[in-house]
N, C-alpha and C positions, 0 to 999 in steps of 0.2 A: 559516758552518756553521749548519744549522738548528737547532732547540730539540728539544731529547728530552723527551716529552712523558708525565710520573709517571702511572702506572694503578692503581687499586686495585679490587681486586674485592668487592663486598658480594653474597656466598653463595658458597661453595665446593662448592659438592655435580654435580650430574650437566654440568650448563653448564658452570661457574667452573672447574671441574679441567682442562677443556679449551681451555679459554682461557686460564689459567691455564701450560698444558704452553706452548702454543705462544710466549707472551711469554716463558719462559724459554728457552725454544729460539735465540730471537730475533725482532723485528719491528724494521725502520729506525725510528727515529722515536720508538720507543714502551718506557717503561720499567718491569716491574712492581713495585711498590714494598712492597704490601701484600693482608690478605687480612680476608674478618670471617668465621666460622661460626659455629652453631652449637655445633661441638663442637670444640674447639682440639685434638683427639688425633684425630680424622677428617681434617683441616683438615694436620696436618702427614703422615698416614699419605698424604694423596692429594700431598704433595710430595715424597715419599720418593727420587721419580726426578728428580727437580730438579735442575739445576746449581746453581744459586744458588734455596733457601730463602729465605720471605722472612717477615717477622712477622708473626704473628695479631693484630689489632689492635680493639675495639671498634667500631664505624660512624661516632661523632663523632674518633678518632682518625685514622681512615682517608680521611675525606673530607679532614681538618687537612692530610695527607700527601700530597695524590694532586690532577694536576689534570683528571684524568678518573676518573669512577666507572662500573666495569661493575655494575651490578643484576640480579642472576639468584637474587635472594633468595625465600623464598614470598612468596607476594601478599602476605600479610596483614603482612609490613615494606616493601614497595613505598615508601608515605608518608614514613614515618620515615628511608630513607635519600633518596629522590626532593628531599625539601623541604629537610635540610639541606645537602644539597649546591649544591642552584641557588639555594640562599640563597647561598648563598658564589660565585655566579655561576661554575662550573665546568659540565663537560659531563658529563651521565650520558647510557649510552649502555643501552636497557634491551632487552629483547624482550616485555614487558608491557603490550602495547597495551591488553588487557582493562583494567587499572589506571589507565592514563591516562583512556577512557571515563568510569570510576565517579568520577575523580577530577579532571574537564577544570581546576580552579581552577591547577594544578600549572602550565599555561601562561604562566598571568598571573605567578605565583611567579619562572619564568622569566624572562620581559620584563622584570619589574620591576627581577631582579637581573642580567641579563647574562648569566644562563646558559645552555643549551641543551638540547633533549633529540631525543635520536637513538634513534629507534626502527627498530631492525634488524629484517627479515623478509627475509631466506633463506628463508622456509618458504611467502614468498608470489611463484610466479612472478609476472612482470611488472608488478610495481609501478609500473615507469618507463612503461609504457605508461598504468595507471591514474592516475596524479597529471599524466601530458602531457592528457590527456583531459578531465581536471576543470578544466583552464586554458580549458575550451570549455563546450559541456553536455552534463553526462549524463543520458541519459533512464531508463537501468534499469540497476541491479548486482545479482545474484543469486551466491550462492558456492553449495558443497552441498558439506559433509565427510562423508564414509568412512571411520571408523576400526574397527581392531579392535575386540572389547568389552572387550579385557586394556586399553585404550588408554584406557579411557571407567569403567574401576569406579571408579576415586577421584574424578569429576568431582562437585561440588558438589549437581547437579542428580538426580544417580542415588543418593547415601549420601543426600541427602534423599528424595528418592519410593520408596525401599525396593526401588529396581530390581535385579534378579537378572540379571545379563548373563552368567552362566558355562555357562548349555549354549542360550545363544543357535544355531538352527539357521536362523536366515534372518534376513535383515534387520531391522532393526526402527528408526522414526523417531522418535528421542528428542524433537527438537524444531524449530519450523519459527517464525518471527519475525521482528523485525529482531537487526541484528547487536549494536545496543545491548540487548537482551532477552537475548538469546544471551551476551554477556561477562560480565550479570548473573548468570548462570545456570552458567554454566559456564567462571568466569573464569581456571580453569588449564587451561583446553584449546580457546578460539576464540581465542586473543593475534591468529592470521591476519586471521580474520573482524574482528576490532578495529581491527586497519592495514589493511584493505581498505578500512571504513569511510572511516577518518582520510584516507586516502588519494583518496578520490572522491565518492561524489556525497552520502556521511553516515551514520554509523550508523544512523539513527533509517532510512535509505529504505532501506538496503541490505537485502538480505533475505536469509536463513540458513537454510540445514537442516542438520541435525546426525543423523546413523544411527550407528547399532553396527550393524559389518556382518562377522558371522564369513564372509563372502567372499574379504577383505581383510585381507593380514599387511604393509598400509603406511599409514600415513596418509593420504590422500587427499583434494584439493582441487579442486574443479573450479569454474571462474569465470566467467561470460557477461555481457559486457558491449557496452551499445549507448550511441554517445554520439555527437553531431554529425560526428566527425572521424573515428571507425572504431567498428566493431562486431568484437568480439574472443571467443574462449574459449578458457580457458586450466586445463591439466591436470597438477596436480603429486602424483608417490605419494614420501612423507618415509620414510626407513629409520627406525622406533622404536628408540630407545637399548634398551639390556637394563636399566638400571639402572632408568629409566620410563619404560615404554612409551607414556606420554602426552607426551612429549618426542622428536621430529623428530633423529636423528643433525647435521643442517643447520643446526641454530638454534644451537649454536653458531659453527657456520662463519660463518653470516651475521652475526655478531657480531665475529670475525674481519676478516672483509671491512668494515663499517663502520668497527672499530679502524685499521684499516689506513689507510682512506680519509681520515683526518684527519691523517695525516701523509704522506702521498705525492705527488709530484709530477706523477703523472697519476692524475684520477680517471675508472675509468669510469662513466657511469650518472648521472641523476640526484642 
């Protein structure tokens, strides 16, 4: 019989909850054990439909408990659950590629202790095409996001430059750079452009345009890539959750799917 594999989740909020339903529901393989929020009465209001409820527990508690940690915490604890968990040589399983960029040491942290990190992107079609292709060379990666401007008002880059996106009537290009510039910038909302990077020919060459485009009521990604072994482009529009419309309805699925993928007996993909 195989090993039933402890989950905790570090952030309960628009991600975590749905990840969250679904471990409760059931997944073969995978047990959820515990949770950390912010707000412990948020935190049980979002398990209220839960079959089995599970503790609130602090981040050093929860990592003690768990031998996978999902991360869908804000940026700005990224580190603080990232480092003690792969110190403890366990598998976090994040969608915060942006973070990893700012914080590439978090690999070595890894290696050193046995642990892993699994970065999920549901939100970035063909990845598996992208990481078969970097096994070769790639010559150019360019992405270009689409987003609503309801998608883009909390990003980093716009409460900093005092940008007005509420009676946006036409396009407008917030920013154009590499992808590493871009996750600096706008590191709750290019996590894609981040695993695009990771994934192929590099942050620093990949290149990135970022719009608020009141055209568009989906998030939108579009990818063109030329590499020794195929030249590809690829087109993905994400449903925006209600709760933030800066979050993809997908990213947590894909979160799902990766969860999945460590305990299953067939993996597809990459």
């Amino acid at each position: 019989m195989s090993k039933v594999l402890s989950v905790g989740i570090a952030g309960f909020g628009t991600i975590g909850k749905v990840i969250g339903k679904a471990l409760d529901d059931g997944i073969s393989g995978l047990n959820l054990v515990a949770v950390t929020s912010g707000s412990v009465e948020k935190a049980k209001k979002n398990m209220s439909s839960f079959t089995n409820p599970v503790p609130v527990m602090d981040a050093d508690e929860l990592i003690n408990n768990a031998d996978i940690i999902v991360e869908c915490a804000p940026t700005s604890a990224f580190m603080s659950v990232a480092e003690a968990c792969l110190q403890q040589g366990k598998i976090l399983v994040t969608v915060s590629g942006a973070a990893i960029l700012q914080n590439p040491d978090i690999v070595e942290t890894a290696k050193k202790h046995g642990g892993q990190i699994v970065l999920a992107t549901g939100a970035l079609l063909g990845l598996d095409a992208v990481r078969a292709a970097a096994k070769g060379s790639i010559y150019s990666v360019k992405m270009v996001t689409r987003k609503p401007p309801t998608s883009l008002t909390k990003a980093k880059y716009v409460i900093e430059n005092d940008i007005d996106l509420s009676n946006l009537r036409e396009p407008l290009c917030l920013f154009k750079g590499s992808a590493r510039e871009g996750a600096e910038q706008f590191p709750s909302n290019v996590n894609v452009a981040a695993a695009l990077g990771l994934a192929g020919i590099g942050a620093d060459e990949t290149q990135l345009e970022i719009w608020a485009d009141p055209t568009k009521e989906r998030n939108t990604h579009n990818i063109k890539v030329d590499a020794c072994s195929a030249s590809f482009e690829l087109t993905i529009e994400n449903v925006p959750t209600i709760e933030n419309p800066g979050t993809g309805r997908i990213t947590a699925l894909s979160v799902l799917a990766a969860l999945e993928s460590l305990s299953a007996p067939l993996r597809v993909g990459s």
